[in-house]
Backbone as XML, in Angstrom:
<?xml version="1.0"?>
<chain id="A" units="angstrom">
  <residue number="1" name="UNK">
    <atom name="N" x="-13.233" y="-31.308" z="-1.448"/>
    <atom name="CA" x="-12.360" y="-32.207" z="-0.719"/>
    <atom name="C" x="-12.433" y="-33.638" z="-1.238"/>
  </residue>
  <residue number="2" name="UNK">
    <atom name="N" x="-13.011" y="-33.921" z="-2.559"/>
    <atom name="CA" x="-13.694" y="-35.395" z="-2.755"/>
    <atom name="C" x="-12.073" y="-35.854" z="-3.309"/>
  </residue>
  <residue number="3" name="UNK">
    <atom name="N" x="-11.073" y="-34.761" z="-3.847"/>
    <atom name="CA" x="-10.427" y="-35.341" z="-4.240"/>
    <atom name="C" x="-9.293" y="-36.268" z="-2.985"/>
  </residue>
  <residue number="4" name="UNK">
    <atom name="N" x="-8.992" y="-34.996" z="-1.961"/>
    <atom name="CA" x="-8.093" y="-35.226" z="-1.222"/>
    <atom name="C" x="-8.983" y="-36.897" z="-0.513"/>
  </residue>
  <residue number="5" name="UNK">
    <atom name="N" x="-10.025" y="-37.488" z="-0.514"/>
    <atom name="CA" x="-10.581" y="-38.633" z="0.061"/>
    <atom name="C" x="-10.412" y="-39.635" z="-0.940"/>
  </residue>
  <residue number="6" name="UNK">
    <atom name="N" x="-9.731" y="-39.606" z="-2.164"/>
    <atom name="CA" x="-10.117" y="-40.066" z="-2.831"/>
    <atom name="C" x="-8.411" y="-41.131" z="-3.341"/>
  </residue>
  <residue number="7" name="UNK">
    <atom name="N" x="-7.384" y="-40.288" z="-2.492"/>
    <atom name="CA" x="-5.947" y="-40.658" z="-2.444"/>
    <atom name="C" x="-5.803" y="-41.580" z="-1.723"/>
  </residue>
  <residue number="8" name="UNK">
    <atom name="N" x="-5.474" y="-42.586" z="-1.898"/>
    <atom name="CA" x="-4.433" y="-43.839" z="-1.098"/>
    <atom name="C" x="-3.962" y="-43.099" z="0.259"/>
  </residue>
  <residue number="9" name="UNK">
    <atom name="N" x="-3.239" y="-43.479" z="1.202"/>
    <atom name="CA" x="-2.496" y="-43.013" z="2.419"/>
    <atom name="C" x="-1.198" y="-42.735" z="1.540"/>
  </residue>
  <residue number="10" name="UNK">
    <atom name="N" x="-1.004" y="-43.558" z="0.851"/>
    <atom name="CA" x="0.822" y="-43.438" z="0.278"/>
    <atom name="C" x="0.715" y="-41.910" z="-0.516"/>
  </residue>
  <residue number="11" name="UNK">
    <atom name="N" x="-0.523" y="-42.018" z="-0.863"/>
    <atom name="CA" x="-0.592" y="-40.396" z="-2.071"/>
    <atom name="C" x="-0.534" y="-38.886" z="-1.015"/>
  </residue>
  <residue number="12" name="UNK">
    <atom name="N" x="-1.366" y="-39.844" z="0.126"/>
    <atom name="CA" x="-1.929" y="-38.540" z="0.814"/>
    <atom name="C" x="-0.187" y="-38.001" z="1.442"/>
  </residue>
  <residue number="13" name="UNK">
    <atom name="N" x="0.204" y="-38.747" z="2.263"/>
    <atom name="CA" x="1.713" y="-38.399" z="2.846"/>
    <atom name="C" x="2.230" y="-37.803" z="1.550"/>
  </residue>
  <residue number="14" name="UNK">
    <atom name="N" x="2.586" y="-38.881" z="0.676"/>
    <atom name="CA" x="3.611" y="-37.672" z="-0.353"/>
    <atom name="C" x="2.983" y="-36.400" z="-0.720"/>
  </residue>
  <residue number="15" name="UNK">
    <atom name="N" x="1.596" y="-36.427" z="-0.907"/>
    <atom name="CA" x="1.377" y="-34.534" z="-1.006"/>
    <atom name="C" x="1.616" y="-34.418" z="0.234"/>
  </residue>
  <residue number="16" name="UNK">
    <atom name="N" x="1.704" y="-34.587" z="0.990"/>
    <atom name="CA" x="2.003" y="-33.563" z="2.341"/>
    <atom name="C" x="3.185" y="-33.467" z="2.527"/>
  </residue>
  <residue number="17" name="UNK">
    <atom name="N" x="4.045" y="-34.374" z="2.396"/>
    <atom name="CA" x="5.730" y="-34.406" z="2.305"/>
    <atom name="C" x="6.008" y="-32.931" z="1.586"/>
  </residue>
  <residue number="18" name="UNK">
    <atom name="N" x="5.316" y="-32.788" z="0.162"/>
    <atom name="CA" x="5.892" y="-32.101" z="-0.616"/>
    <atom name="C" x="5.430" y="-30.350" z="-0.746"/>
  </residue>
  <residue number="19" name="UNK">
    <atom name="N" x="4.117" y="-30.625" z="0.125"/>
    <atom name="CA" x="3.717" y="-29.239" z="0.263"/>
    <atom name="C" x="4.772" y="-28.640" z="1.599"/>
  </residue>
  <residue number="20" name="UNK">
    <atom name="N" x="4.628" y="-29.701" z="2.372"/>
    <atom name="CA" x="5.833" y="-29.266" z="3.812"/>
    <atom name="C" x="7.156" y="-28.723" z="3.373"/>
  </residue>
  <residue number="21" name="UNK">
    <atom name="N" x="7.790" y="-29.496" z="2.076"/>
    <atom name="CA" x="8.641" y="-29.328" z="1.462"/>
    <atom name="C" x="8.875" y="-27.979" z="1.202"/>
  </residue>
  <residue number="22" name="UNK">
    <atom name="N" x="7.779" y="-27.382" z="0.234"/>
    <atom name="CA" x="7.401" y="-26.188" z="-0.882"/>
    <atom name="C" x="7.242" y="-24.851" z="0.455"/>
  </residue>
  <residue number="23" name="UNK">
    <atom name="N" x="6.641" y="-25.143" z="1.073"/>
    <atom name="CA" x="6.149" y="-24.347" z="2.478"/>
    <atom name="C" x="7.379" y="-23.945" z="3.252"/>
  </residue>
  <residue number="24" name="UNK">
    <atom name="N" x="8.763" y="-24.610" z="3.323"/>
    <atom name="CA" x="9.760" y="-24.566" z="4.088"/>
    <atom name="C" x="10.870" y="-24.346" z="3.266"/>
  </residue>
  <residue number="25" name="UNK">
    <atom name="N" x="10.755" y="-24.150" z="1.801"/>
    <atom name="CA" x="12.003" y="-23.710" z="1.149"/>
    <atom name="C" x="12.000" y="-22.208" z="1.148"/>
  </residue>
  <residue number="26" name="UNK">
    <atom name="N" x="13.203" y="-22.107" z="1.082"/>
    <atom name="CA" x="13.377" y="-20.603" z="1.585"/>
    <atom name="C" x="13.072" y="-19.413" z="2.344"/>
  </residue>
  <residue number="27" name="UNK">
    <atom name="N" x="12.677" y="-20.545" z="3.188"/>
    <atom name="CA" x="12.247" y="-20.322" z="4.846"/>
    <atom name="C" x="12.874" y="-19.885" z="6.163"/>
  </residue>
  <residue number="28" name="UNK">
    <atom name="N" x="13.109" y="-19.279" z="7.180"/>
    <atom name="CA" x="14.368" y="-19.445" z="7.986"/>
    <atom name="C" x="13.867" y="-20.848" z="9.096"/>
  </residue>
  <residue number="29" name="UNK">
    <atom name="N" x="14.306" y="-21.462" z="9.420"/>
    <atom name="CA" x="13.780" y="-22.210" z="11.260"/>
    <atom name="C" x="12.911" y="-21.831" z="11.918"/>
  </residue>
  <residue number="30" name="UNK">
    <atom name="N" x="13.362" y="-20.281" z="12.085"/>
    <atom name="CA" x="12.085" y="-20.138" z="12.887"/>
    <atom name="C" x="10.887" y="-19.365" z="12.506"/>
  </residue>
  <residue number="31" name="UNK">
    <atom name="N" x="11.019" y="-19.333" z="10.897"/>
    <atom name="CA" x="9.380" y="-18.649" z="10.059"/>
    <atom name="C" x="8.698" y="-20.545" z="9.968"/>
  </residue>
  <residue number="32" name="UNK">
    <atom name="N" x="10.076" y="-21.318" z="9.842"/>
    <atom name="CA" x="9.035" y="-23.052" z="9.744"/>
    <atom name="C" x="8.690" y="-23.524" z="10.692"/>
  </residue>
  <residue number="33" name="UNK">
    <atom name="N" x="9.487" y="-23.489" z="11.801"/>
    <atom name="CA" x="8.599" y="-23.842" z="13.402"/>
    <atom name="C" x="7.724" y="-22.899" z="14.134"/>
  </residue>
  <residue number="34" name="UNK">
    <atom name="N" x="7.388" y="-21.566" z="13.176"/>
    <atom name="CA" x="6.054" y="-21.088" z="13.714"/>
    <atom name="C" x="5.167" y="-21.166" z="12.494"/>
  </residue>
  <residue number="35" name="UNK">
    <atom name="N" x="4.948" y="-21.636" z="11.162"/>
    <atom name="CA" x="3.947" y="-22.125" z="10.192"/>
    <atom name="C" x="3.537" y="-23.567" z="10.772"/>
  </residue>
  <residue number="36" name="UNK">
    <atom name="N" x="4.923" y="-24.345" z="10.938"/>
    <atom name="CA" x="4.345" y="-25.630" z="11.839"/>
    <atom name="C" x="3.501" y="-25.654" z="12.792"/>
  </residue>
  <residue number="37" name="UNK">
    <atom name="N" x="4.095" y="-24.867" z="13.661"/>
    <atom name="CA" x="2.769" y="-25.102" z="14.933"/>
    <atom name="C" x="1.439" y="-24.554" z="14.365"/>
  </residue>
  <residue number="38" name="UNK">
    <atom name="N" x="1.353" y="-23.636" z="13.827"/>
    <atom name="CA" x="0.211" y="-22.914" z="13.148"/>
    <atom name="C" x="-0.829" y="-24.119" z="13.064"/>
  </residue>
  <residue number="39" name="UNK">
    <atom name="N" x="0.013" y="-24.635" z="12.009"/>
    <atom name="CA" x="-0.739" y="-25.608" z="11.180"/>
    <atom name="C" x="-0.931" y="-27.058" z="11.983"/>
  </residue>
  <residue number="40" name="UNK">
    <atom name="N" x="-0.164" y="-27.343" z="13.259"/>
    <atom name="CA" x="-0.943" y="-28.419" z="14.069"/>
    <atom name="C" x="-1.925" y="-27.260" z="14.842"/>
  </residue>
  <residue number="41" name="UNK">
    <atom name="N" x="-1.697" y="-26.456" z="15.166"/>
    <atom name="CA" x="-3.062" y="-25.663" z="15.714"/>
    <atom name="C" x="-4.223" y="-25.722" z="14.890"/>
  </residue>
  <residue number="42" name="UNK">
    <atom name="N" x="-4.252" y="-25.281" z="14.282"/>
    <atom name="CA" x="-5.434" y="-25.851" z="12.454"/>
    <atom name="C" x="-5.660" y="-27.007" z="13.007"/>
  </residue>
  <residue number="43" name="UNK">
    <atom name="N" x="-4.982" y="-28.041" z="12.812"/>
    <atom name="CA" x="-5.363" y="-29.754" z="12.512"/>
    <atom name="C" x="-5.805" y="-29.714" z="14.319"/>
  </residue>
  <residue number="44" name="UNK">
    <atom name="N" x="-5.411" y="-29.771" z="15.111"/>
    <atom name="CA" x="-6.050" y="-29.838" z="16.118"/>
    <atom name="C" x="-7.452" y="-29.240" z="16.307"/>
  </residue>
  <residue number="45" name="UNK">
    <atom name="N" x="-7.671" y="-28.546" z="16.073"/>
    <atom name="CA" x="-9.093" y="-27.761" z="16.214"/>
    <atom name="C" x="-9.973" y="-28.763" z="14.976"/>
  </residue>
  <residue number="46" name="UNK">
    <atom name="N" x="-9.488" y="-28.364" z="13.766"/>
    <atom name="CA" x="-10.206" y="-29.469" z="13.063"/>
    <atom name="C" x="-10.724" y="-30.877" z="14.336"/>
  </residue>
  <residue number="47" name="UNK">
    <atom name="N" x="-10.051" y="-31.836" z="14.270"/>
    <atom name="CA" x="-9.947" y="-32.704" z="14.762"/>
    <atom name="C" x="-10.803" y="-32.650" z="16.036"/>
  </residue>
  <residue number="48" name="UNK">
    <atom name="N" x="-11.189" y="-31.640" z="17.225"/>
    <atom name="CA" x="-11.736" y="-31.292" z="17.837"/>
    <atom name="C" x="-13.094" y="-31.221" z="17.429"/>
  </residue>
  <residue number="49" name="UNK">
    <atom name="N" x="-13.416" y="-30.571" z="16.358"/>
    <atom name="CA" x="-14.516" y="-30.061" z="16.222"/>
    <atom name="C" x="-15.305" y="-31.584" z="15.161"/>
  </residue>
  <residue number="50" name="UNK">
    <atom name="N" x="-14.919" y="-32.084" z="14.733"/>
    <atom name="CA" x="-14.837" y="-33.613" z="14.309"/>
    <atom name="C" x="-15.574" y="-34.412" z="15.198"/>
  </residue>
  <residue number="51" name="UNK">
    <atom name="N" x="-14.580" y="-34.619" z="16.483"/>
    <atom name="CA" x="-14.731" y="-34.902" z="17.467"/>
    <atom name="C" x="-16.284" y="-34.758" z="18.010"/>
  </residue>
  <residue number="52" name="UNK">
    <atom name="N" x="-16.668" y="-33.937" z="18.310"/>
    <atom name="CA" x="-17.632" y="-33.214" z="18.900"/>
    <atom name="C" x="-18.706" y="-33.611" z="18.265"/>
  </residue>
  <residue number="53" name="UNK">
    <atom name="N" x="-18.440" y="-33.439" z="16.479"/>
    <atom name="CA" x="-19.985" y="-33.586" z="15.634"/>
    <atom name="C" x="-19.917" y="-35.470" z="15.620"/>
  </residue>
  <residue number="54" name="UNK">
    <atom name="N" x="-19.526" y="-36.314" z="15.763"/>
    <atom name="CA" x="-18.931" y="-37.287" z="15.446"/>
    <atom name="C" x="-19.860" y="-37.754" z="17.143"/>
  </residue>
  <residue number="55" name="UNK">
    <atom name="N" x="-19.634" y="-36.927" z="18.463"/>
    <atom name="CA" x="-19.989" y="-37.437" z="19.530"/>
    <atom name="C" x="-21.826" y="-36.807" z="19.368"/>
  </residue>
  <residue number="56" name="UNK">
    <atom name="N" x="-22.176" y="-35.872" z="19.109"/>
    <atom name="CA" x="-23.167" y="-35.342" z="19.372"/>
    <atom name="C" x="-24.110" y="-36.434" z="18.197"/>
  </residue>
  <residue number="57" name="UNK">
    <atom name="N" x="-23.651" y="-36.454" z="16.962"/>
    <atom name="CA" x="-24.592" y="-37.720" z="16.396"/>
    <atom name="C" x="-24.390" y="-38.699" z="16.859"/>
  </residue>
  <residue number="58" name="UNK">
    <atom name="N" x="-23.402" y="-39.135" z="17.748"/>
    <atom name="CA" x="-24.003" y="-40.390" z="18.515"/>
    <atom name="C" x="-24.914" y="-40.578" z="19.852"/>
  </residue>
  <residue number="59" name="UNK">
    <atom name="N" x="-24.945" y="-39.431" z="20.438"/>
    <atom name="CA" x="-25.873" y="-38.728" z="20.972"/>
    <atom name="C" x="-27.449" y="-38.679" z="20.768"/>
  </residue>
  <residue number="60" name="UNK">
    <atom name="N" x="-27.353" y="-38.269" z="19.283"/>
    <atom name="CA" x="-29.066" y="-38.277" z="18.951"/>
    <atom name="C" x="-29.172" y="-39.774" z="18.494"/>
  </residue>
  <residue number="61" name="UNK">
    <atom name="N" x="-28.317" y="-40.226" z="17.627"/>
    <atom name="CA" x="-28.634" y="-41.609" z="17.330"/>
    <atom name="C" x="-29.056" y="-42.871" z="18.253"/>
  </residue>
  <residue number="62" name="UNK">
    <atom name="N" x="-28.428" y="-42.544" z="19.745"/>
    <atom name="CA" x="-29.001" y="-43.091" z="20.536"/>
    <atom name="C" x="-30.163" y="-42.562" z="21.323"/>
  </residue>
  <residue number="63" name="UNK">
    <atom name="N" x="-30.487" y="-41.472" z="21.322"/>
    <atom name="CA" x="-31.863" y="-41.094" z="21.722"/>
    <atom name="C" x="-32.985" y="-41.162" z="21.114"/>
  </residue>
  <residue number="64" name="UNK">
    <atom name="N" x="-32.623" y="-41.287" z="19.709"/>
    <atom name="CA" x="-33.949" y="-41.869" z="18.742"/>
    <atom name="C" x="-34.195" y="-43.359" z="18.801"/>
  </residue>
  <residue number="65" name="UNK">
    <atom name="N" x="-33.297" y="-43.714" z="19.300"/>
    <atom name="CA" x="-33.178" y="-45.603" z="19.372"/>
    <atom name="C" x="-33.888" y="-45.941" z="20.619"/>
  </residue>
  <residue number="66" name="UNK">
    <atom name="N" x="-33.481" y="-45.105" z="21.502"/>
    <atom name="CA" x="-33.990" y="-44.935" z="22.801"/>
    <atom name="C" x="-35.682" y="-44.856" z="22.555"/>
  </residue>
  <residue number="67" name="UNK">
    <atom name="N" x="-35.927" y="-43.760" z="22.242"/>
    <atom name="CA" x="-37.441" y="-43.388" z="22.100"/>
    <atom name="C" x="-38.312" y="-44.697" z="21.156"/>
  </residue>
  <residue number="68" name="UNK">
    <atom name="N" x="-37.847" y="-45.483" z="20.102"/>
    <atom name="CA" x="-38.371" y="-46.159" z="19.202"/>
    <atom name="C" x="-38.536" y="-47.328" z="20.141"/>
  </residue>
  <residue number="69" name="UNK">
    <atom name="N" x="-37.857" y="-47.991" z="20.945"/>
    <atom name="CA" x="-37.647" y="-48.793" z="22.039"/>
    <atom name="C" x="-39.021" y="-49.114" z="23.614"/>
  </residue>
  <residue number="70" name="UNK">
    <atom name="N" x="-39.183" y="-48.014" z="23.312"/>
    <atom name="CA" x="-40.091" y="-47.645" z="24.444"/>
    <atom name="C" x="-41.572" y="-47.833" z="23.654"/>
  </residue>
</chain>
């Protein structure tokens, strides 16, 4: 993934523009508005689970701060 971190915002949208693009040609409506939701279902859960590891190390980070404190 070092590459996809490694793109500008302007780079990152146009690959995604163009994979959305590639993904939806010769597609009907409704094979692309059920890959779509798919794929915010994906990014949501991602994002969730992010979430979570993102809260739980702040979690320990303050309980070791906590304990050093005392």
């Amino acid at each position: 993934m070092s590459d996809i971190n490694s793109l500008s915002p302007n780079e990152l949208s146009i690959a995604a523009t163009a994979i959305a693009i590639a993904i939806a040609e010769g597609r009907t409506a409704d094979e692309v508005n059920v890959l779509g939701n798919f794929i915010i279902a994906v990014g949501s859960i991602l994002t969730t689970i992010a979430a979570q590891e993102a809260s739980l190390e702040n979690i320990n980070k303050a309980s070791k701060e906590n304990k050093k404190g005392k």
